[in-house]
C-alpha positions as CSV (number, residue, x, y, z in Angstrom):
1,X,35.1,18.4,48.9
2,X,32.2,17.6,46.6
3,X,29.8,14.8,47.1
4,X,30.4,11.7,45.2
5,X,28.1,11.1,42.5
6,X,26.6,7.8,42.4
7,X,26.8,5.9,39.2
8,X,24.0,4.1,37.9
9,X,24.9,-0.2,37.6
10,X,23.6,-2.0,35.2
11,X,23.0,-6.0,36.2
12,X,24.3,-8.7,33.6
13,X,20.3,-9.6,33.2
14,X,19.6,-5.6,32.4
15,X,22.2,-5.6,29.6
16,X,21.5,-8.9,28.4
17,X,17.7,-7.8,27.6
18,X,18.9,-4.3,26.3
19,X,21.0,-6.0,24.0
20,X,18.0,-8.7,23.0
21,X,15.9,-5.8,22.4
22,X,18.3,-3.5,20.7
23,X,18.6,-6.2,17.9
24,X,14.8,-6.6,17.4
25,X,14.3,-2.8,17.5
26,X,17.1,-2.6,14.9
27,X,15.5,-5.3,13.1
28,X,17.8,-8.3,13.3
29,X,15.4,-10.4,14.7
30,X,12.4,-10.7,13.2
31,X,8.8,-11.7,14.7
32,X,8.8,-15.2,15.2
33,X,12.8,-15.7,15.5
34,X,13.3,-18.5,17.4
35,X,15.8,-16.9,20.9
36,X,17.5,-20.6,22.0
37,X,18.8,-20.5,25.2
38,X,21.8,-22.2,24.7
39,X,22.9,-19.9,21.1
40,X,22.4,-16.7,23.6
41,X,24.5,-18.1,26.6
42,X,27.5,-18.8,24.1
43,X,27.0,-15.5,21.8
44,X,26.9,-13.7,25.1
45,X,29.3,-15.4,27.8
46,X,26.7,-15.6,30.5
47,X,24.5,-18.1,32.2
48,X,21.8,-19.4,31.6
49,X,19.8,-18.4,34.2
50,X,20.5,-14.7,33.2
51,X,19.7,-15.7,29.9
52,X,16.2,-17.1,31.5
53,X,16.0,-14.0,33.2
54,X,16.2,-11.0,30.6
55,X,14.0,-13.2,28.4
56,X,11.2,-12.9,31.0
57,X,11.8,-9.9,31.3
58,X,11.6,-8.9,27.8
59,X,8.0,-11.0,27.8
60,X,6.8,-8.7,30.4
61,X,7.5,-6.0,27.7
62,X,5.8,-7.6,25.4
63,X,8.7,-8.3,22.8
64,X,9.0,-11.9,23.6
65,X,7.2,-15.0,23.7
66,X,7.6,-17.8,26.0
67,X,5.8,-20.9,25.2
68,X,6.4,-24.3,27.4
69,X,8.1,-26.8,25.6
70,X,9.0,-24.4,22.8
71,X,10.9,-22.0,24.5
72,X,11.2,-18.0,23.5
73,X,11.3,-16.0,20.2
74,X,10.4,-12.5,19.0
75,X,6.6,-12.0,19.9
76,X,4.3,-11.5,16.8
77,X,1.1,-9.1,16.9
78,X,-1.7,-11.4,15.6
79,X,-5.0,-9.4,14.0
80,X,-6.3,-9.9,17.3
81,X,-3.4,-8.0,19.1
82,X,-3.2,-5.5,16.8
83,X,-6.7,-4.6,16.8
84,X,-6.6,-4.8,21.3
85,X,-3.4,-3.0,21.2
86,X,-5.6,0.3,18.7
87,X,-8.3,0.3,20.8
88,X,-6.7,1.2,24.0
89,X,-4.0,3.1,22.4
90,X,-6.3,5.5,20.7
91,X,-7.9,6.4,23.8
92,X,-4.8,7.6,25.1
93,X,-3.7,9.1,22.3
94,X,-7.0,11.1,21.7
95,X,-7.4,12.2,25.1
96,X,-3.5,13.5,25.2
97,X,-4.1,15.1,22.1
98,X,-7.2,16.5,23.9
99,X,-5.5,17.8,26.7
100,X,-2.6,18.9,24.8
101,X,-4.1,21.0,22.7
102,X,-6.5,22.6,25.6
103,X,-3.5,23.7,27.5
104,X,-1.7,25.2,25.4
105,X,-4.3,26.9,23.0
106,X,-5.1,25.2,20.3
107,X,-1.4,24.4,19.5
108,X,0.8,21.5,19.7
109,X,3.5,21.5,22.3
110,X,7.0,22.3,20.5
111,X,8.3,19.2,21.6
112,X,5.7,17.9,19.2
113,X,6.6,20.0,16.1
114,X,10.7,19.2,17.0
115,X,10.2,15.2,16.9
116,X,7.9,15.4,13.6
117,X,11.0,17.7,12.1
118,X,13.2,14.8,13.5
119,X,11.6,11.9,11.8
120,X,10.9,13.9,8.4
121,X,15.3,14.5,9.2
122,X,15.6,10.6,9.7
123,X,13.2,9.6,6.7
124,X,15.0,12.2,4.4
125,X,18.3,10.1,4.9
126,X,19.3,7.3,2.4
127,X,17.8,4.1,3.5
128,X,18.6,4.9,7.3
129,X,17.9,1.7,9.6
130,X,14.3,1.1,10.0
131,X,15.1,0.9,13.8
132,X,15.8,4.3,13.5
133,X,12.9,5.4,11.8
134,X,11.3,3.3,14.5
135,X,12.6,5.4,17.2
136,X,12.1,8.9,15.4
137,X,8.3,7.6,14.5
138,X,7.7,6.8,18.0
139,X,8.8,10.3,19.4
140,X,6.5,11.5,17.8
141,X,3.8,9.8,19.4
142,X,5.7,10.4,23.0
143,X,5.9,13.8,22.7
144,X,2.4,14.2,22.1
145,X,1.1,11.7,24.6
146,X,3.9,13.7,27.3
147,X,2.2,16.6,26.0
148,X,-0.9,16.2,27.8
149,X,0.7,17.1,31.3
150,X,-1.3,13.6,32.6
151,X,1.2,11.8,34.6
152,X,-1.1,8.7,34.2
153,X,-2.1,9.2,30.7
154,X,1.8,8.7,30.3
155,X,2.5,5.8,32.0
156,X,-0.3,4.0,30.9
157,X,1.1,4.6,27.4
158,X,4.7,3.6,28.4
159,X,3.2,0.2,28.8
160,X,2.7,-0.6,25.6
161,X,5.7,0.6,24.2
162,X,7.2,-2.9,23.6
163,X,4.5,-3.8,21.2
164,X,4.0,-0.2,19.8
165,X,7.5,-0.8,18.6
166,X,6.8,-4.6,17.4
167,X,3.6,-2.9,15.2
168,X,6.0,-0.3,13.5
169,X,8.4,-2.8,12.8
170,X,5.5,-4.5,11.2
171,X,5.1,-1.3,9.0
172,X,8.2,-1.6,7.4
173,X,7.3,-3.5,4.1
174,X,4.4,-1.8,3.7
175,X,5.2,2.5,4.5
176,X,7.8,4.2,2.4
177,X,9.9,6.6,4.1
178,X,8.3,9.5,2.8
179,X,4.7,8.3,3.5
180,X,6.4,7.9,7.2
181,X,7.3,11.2,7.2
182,X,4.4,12.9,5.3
183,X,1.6,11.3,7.4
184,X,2.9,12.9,10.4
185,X,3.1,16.0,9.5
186,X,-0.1,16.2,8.2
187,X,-1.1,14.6,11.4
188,X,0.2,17.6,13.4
189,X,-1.4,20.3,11.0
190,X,-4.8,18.7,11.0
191,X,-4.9,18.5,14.9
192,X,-4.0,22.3,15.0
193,X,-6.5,23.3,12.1
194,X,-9.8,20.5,13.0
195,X,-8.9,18.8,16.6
196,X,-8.2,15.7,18.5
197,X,-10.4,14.0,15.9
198,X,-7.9,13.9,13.1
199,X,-5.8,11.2,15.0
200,X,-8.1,8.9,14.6
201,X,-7.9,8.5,11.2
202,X,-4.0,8.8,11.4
203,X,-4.0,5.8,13.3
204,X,-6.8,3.4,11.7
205,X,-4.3,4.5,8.6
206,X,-1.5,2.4,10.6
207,X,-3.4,-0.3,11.7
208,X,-5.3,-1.5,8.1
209,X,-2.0,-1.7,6.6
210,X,-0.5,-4.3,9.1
211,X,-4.0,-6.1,9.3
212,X,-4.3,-6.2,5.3
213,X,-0.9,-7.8,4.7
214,X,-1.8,-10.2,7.5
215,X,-4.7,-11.4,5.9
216,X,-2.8,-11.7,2.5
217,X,-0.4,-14.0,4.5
């Protein structure tokens, strides 16, 4: 007789905060949407301490803000967090792309090449869901950083993945889908052809547009 497999349970706070998330990934709540307690314990049947509790826990991931007296809504990146969240995220990314490169000589892993295919495949669709493009775009930037073979380099970048996803989200008025597409794939070539170096300006490309339509808020 054959071992039982264990399942893996989810808790009622777990699928609460996936579901929170899934509809700010997806884009149906904005930065800045107001999260009520009381709106989320009735669309959801649960309680309101679950509610309480995959809120946290989706402030811990940085998608959520929890202000006292205010309560919780969709977390914005301000100039200030946009420009904190860049400079530590291009350190790992450069040093992955770094590493990456080194061990495997001079060439991207496949991995890499397959998720920039991917995204071009999920841009190339009529007007797919941006939370889609979302997910394909940040592939991308996984597989490279996984790419590296650094355990740490890896899960230092997992821990920004909640705002990573809030600052591509913030892309969306401002990157077509083909400039989506066609900057990564340039962004692959160039690393091949001139080094780690090219990322940089992939990313400060990213960054300007989300800081210049801030300021012209």
């Amino acid at each position: 007789m054959s071992a039982r497999e264990q399942l893996v349970r989810i808790s009622t706070v777990d699928a609460l905060a996936a579901a929170i998330r899934s509809r700010i990934f997806d884009g149906d709540l904005a930065p800045g949407d107001r999260l009520p307690e009381r709106e989320l314990t009735e669309r959801y049947g649960v309680a309101r301490h679950s509610v309480r509790a995959a809120l946290r826990a989706l402030a811990a991931e940085g998608l959520v803000a929890i202000e006292p007296n205010r309560g919780a809504s969709v977390a914005r990146l301000d100039a200030a967090g946009v420009r904190s969240l860049f400079e530590l995220r291009t350190a790992l990314e450069l040093e992955a792309a770094h590493l990456a490169l080194e061990r495997n000589g001079g060439r991207l892993p496949d991995s890499v090449h397959e998720a920039v295919r991917r995204l071009r495949e999920v841009c190339s669709k009529p007007g797919p869901p941006w939370g889609e493009v979302a997910r394909a775009h940040d592939d991308v930037h996984v597989a490279l950083v996984r790419g590296s073979g650094s355990d740490r380099i890896q899960r230092a970048y997992d821990s920004l993945a909640g705002e990573m996803r809030l600052f591509v989200m913030a892309l969306r008025p401002h990157w077509s889908l083909e400039r989506m597409a066609a900057q990564h794939e340039e962004l692959v070539e160039q690393l091949e052809s001139q080094g780690p170096e090219a990322l940089r300006d992939h990313l400060r490309a990213g960054r300007e547009s989300v800081l210049d339509a801030q300021d012209r808020w």
